[in-house]
C-alpha positions as CSV (number, residue, x, y, z in Angstrom):
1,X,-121.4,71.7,138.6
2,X,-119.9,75.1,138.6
3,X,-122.5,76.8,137.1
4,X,-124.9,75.1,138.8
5,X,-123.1,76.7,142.3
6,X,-123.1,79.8,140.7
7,X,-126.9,80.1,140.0
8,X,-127.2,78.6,143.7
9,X,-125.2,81.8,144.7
10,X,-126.7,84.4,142.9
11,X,-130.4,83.1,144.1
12,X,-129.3,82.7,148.0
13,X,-127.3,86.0,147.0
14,X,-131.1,87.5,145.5
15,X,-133.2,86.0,148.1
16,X,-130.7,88.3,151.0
17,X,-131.1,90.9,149.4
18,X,-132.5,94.2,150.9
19,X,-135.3,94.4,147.9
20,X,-136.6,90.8,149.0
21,X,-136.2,90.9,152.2
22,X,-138.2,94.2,152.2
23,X,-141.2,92.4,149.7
24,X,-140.9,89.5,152.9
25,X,-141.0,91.3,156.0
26,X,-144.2,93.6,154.1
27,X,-146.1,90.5,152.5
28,X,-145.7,89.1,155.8
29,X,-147.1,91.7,157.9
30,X,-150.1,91.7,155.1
31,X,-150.7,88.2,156.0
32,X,-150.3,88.4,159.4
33,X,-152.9,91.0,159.8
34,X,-155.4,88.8,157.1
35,X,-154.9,85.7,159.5
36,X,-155.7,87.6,162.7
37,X,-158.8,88.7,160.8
38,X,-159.9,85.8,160.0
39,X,-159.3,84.1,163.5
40,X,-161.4,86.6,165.3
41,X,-164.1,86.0,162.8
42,X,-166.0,83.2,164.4
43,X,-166.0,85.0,167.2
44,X,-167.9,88.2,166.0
45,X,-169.9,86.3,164.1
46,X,-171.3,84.4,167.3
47,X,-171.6,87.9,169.3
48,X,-173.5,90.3,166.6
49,X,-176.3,89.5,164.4
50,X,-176.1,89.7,160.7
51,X,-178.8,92.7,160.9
52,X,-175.5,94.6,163.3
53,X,-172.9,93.2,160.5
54,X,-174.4,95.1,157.6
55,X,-174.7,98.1,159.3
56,X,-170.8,97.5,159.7
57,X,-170.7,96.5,156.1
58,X,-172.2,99.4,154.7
59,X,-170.3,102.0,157.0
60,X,-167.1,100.2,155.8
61,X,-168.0,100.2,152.0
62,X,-169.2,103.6,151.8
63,X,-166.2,104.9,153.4
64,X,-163.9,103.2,150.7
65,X,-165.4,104.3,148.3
66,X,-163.9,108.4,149.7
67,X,-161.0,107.1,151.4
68,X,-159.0,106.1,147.6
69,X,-159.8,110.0,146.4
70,X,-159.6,111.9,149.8
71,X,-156.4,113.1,149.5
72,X,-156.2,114.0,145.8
73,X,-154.3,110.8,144.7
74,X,-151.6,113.1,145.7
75,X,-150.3,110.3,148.4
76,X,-148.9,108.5,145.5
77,X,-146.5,111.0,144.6
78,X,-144.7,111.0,147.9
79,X,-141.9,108.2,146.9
80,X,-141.4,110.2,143.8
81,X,-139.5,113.1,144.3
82,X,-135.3,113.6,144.9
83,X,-136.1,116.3,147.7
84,X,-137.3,115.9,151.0
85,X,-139.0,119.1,151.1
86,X,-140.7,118.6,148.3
87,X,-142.2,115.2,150.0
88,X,-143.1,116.8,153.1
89,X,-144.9,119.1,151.0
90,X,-146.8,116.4,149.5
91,X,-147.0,115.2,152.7
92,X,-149.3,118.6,153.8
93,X,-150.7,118.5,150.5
94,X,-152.0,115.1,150.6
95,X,-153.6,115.7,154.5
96,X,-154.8,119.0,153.7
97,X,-157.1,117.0,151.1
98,X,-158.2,114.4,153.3
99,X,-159.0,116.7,155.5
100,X,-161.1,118.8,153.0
101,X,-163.1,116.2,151.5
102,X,-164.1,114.6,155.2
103,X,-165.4,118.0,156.0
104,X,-167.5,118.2,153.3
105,X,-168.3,115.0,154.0
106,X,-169.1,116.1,157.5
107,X,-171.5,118.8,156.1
108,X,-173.4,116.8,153.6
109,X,-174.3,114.5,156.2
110,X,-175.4,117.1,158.8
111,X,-177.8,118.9,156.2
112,X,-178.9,115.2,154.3
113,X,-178.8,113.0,157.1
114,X,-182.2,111.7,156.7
115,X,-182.8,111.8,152.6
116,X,-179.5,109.6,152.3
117,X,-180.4,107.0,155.4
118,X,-183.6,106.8,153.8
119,X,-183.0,106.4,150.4
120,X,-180.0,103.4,151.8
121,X,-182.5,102.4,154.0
122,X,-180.8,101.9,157.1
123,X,-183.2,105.2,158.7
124,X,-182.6,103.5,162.0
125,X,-179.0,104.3,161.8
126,X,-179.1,107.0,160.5
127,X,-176.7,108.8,163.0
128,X,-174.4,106.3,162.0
129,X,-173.8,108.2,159.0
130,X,-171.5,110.8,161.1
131,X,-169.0,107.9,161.7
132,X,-167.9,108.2,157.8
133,X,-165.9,111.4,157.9
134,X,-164.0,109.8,161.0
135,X,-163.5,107.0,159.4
136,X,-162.2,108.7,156.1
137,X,-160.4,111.0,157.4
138,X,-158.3,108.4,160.0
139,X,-158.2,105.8,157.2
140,X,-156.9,107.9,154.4
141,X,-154.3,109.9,156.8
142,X,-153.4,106.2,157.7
143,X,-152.3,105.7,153.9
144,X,-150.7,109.0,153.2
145,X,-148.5,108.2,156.5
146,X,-147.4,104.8,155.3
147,X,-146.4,106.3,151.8
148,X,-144.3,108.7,153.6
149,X,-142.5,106.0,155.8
150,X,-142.3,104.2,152.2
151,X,-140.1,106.6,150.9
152,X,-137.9,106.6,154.4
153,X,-137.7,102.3,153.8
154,X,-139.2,101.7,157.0
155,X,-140.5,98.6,156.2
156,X,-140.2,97.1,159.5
157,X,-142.5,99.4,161.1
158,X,-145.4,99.4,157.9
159,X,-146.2,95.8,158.4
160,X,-146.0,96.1,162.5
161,X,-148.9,98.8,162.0
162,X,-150.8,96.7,159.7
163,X,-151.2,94.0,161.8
164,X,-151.6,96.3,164.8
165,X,-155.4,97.4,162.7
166,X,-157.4,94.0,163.1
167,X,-155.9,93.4,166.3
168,X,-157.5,96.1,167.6
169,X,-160.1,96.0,165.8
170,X,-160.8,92.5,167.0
171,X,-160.0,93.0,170.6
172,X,-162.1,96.2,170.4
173,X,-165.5,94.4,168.9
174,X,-165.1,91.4,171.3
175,X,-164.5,93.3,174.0
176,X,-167.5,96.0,173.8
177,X,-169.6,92.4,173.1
178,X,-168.3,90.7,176.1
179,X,-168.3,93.1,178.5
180,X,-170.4,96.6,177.4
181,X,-173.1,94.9,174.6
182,X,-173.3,93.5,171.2
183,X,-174.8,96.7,169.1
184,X,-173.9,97.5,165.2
185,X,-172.1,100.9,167.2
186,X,-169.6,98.7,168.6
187,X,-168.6,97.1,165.3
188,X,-168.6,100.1,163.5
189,X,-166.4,102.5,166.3
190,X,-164.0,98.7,166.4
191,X,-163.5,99.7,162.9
192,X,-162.1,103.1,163.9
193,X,-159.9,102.2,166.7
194,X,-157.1,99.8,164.7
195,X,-156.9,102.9,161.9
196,X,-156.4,105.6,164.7
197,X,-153.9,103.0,166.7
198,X,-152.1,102.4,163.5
199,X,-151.7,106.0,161.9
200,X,-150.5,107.0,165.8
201,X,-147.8,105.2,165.9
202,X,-147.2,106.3,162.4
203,X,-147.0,109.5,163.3
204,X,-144.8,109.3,166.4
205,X,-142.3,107.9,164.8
206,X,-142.0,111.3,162.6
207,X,-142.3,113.3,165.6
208,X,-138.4,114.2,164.9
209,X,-139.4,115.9,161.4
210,X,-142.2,117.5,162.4
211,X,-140.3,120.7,163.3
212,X,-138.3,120.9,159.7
213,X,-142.2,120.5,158.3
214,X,-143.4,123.7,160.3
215,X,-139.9,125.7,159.0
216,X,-139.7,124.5,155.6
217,X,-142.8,124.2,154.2
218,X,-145.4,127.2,153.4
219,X,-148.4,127.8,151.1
220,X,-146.0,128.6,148.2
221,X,-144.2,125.1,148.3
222,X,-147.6,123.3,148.6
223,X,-149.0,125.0,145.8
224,X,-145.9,124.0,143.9
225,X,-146.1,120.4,144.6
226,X,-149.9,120.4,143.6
227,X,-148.9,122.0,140.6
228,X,-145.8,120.0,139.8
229,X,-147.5,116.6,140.6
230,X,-151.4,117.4,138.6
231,X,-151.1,114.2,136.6
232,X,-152.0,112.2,139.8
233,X,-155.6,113.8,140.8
234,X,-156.6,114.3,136.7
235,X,-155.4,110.8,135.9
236,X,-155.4,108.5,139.2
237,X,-158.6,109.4,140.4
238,X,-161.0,108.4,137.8
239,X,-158.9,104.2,138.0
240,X,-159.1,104.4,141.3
241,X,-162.6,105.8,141.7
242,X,-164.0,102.9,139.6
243,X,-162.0,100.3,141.1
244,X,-163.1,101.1,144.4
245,X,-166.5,101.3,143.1
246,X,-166.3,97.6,141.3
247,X,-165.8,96.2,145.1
248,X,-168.0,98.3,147.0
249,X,-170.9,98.9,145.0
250,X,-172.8,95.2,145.5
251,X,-173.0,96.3,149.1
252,X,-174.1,99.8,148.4
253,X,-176.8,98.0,146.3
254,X,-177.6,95.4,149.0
255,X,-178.6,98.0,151.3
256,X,-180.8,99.9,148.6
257,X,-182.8,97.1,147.8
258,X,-182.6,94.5,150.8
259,X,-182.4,94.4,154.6
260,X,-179.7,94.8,156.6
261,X,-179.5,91.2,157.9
262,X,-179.2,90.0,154.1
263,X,-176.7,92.9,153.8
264,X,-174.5,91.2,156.5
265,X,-174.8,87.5,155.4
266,X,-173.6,89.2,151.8
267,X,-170.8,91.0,153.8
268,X,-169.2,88.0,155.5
269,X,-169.2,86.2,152.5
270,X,-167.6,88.9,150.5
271,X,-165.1,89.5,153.7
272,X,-164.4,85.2,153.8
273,X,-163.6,85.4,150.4
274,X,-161.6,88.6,149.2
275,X,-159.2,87.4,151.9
276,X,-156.9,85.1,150.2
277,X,-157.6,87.4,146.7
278,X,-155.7,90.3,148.8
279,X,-153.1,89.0,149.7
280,X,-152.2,87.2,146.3
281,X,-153.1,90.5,144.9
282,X,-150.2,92.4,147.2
283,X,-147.8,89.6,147.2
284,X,-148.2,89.0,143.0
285,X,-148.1,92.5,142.2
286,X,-145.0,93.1,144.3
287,X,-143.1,90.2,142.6
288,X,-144.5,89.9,139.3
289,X,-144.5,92.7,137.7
290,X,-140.7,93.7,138.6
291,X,-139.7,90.5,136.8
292,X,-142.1,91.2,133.7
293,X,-140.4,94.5,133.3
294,X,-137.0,92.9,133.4
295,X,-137.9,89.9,131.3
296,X,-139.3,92.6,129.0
297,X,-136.2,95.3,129.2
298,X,-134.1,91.8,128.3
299,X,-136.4,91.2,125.0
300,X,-137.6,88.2,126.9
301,X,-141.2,85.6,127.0
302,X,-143.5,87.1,128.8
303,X,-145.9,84.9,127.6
304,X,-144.4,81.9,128.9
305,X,-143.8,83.9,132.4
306,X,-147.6,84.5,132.3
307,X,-148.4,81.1,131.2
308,X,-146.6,79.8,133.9
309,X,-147.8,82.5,136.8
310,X,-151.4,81.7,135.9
311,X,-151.3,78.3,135.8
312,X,-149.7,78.1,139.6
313,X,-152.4,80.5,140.6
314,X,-155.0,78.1,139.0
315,X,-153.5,75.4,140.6
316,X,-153.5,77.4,144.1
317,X,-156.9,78.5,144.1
318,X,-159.0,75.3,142.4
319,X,-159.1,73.3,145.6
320,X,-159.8,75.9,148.4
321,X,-162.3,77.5,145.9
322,X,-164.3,74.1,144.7
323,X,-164.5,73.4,148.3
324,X,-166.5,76.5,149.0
325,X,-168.5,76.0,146.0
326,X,-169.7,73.1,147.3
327,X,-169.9,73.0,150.6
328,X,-170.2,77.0,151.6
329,X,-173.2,76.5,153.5
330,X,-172.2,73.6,155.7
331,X,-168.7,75.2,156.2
332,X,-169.9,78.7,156.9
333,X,-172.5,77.0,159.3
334,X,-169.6,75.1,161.0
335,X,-167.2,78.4,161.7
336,X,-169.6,81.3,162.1
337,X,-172.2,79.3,163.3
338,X,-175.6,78.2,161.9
339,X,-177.4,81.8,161.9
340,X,-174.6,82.3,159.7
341,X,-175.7,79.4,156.8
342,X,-177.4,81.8,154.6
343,X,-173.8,83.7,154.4
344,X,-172.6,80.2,153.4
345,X,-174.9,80.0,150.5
346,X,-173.7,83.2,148.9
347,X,-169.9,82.1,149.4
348,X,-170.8,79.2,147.0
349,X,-172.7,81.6,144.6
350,X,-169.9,84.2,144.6
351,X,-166.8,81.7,144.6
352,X,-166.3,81.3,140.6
353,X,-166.2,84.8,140.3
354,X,-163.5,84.8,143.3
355,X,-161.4,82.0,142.0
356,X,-161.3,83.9,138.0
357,X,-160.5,87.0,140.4
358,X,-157.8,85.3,142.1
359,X,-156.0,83.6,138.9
360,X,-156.0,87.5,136.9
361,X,-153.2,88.9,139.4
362,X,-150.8,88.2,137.0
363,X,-152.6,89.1,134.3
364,X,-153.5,92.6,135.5
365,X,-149.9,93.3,135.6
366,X,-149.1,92.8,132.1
367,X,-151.5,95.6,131.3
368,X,-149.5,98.3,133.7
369,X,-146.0,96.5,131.8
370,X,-147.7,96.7,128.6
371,X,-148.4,100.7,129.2
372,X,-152.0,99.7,128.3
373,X,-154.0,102.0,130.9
374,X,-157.0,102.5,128.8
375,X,-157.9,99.4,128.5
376,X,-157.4,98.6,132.0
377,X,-159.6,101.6,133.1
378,X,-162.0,100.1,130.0
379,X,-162.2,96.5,131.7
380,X,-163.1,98.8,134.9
381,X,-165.9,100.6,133.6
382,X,-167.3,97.8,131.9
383,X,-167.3,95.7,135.2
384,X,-169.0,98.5,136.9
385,X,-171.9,99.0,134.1
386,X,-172.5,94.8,134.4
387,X,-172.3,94.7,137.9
388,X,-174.9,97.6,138.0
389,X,-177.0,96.2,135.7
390,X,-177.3,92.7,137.4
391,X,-178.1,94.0,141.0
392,X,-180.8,96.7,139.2
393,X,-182.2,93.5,137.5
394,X,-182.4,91.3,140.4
395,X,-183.3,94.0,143.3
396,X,-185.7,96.4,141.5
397,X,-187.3,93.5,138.6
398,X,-186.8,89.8,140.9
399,X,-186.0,91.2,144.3
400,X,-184.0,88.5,144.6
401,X,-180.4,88.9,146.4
402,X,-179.6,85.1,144.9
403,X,-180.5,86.8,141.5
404,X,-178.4,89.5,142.4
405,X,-175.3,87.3,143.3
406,X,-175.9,84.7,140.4
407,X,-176.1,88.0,137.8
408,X,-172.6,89.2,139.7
409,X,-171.2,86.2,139.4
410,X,-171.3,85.3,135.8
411,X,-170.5,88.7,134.6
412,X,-167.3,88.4,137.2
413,X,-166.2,85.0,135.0
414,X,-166.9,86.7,131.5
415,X,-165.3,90.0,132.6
416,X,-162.0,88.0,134.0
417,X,-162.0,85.6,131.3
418,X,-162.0,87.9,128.7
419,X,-159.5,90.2,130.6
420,X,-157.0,87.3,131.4
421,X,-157.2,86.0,127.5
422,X,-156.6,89.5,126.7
423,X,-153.2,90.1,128.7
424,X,-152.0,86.7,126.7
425,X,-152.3,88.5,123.4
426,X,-150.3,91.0,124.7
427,X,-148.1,89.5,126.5
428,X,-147.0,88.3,122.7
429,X,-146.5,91.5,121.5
430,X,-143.3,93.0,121.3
């Protein structure tokens, strides 16, 4: 009975704690923000066409794609160091970068506007193309600013931010369809607005440390810091590169080989479905791989903390993910409305590959325990070259965007399979 009040203790005792209350108040904001998302959905769906959603789509994807390597990777180091200075270096560092790269950006797409909307066939948006350095630029200063307020522990006002973006991003694309009219511009600038609402507040809340910025740091310090901290751009940005890639590159291929109204049915259903793989994926890794590093600094079973992860993850995800493999199309129908049908379709193509996606969270964090980069990046590349490979086959040889998605899908399952019964044989090892 005594002991059994005692482990009662410690886990009320755990559960107050600063460390889990802070994983709480940021998983919740993360959810939050997903739900809002989500909710508005129907409603943009019923405003814009699915020819006005790709456009989105592709704006969105292409901008990921520079937004994880804008700023060097450099971002990454601000928790790190002892000294302030030497974060608000990193701090000038990392914005100086995202800064460069959307200016080259800019240039690129004032001297190649046409050759690259051509050859991504959207040439009747191709003006469009100058909202990428905006939104790179906004989106990556975003990050950099919320791994500054990281290292500071304000972890009330991260989450507030987050769910600030789709709220005004929401209120911003119904709006403009309501009121002004329902163009692709609208979606895409809606995009802009929560980022830029977001990172402002950010901001003002360092308005007090701006000043010891201007006096303490100089070229000198910066330099030092980009010196001191190399590892992140020679290492980080190749993972990150290709990891961005593996979930923007299907719609960088829908637009090469199909029109923008199949484009946005794929988007939606991509959109639909990553939702609930997000946020596992930021509340698992939070939780997860803090106890697999104790439960191996203790000489414990991973194995059986894996074993037992996965399963509940499998267990989570079979119902809401069968019921989309079966009934996308009706559902999708039902929500979005019927234009929307075809989006359906692809949600029950693409949900296997979701559901294996959403059950490897775990798994993926026994390879960063495990020290076992290489073959984490190796997983990566291989995805990308399969993934590749199956849209060239079905776009260029089929033309077929359900050959396309059936190709992606089966070489998601093999991929995650094989990665997941990979992490259990080393989860084994000592």
């Amino acid at each position: 009975m005594y002991t059994v009040f005692l482990n009662n203790f410690y886990l009320k005792k755990r559960l107050r704690s600063k460390f889990f209350q802070n994983i709480a108040t940021m998983l919740m904001g993360n959810v939050t923000a997903k739900a809002v998302a989500l909710l508005a959905a129907p409603v943009i769906t019923r405003l814009y066409t699915p020819d006005d959603f790709g456009i989105m789509c592709f704006i969105q994807a292409s901008a990921g794609i520079f937004i994880v390597i804008a700023c060097l990777r450099y971002r990454n180091a601000i928790v790190l160091p002892e000294d302030d200075k030497k974060a608000q270096s990193l701090l000038c560092l990392s914005l100086i970068g995202a800064a460069f790269t959307s200016g080259i950006l800019l240039v690129i797409i004032i001297i190649y506007k046409g050759e690259i909307a051509g050859v991504c066939n959207i040439k009747r948006y191709e003006n469009f193309l100058f909202f990428l350095p905006f939104i790179v630029f906004i989106g990556s200063g975003r990050e950099i600013l919320v791994f500054f307020h990281t290292r500071f522990k304000n972890f009330k006002l991260i989450p507030l931010t987050t769910v600030l973006m789709p709220i005004a991003n929401s209120v911003t694309k119904i709006g403009a369809g309501v009121f002004i009219s329902t163009s692709a511009f609208w979606l895409v600038f809606g995009n802009i607005i929560g980022p830029l609402l977001s990172a402002t507040v950010l901001l003002l809340f360092l308005a007090q440390i701006i000043p010891d910025i201007k006096k303490n740091i100089d070229f000198k310090s910066i330099r030092r810091a980009a010196i001191e901290y190399s590892d992140f751009p020679k290492y980080n940005i190749p993972t990150a590169l290709i990891h961005s890639l593996n979930q923007n590159i299907p719609v960088l291929f829908f637009s090469l080989f199909f029109s923008n109204k199949i484009l946005g049915f794929y988007g939606l259903a991509n959109i639909i479905l990553r939702k609930p793989v997000t946020v596992m994926s930021e509340s698992v890794s939070k939780v997860f791989v803090q106890r697999t590093a104790e439960v191996k600094n203790q000489g414990g079973d991973i194995y059986s903390l894996l074993r037992k992860t996965t399963f509940g993850l499998f267990l989570t995800g079979i119902l809401p993910f069968g019921l989309l493999a079966v009934i996308g199309e009706s559902l999708f129908s039902f929500v979005f409305g019927k234009e929307w049908s075809v989006a359906g379709g692809y949600a029950q193509i693409l949900s296997p590959y979701l559901f294996f996606l959403f059950i490897n969270k775990a798994a993926n964090q026994v390879y960063l325990v495990k020290e076992k980069l290489k073959s984490l990046f190796s997983f990566r590349v291989l995805q990308l070259v399969l993934t590749s490979l199956c849209f060239v086959v079905g776009g260029v040889i089929y033309k077929s965007p359900d050959i396309c998605l059936y190709g992606y899908m089966l070489s998601g399952v093999f991929i995650n399979i094989f990665f997941v019964q990979t992490a259990f044989k080393l989860s084994k090892r000592p």
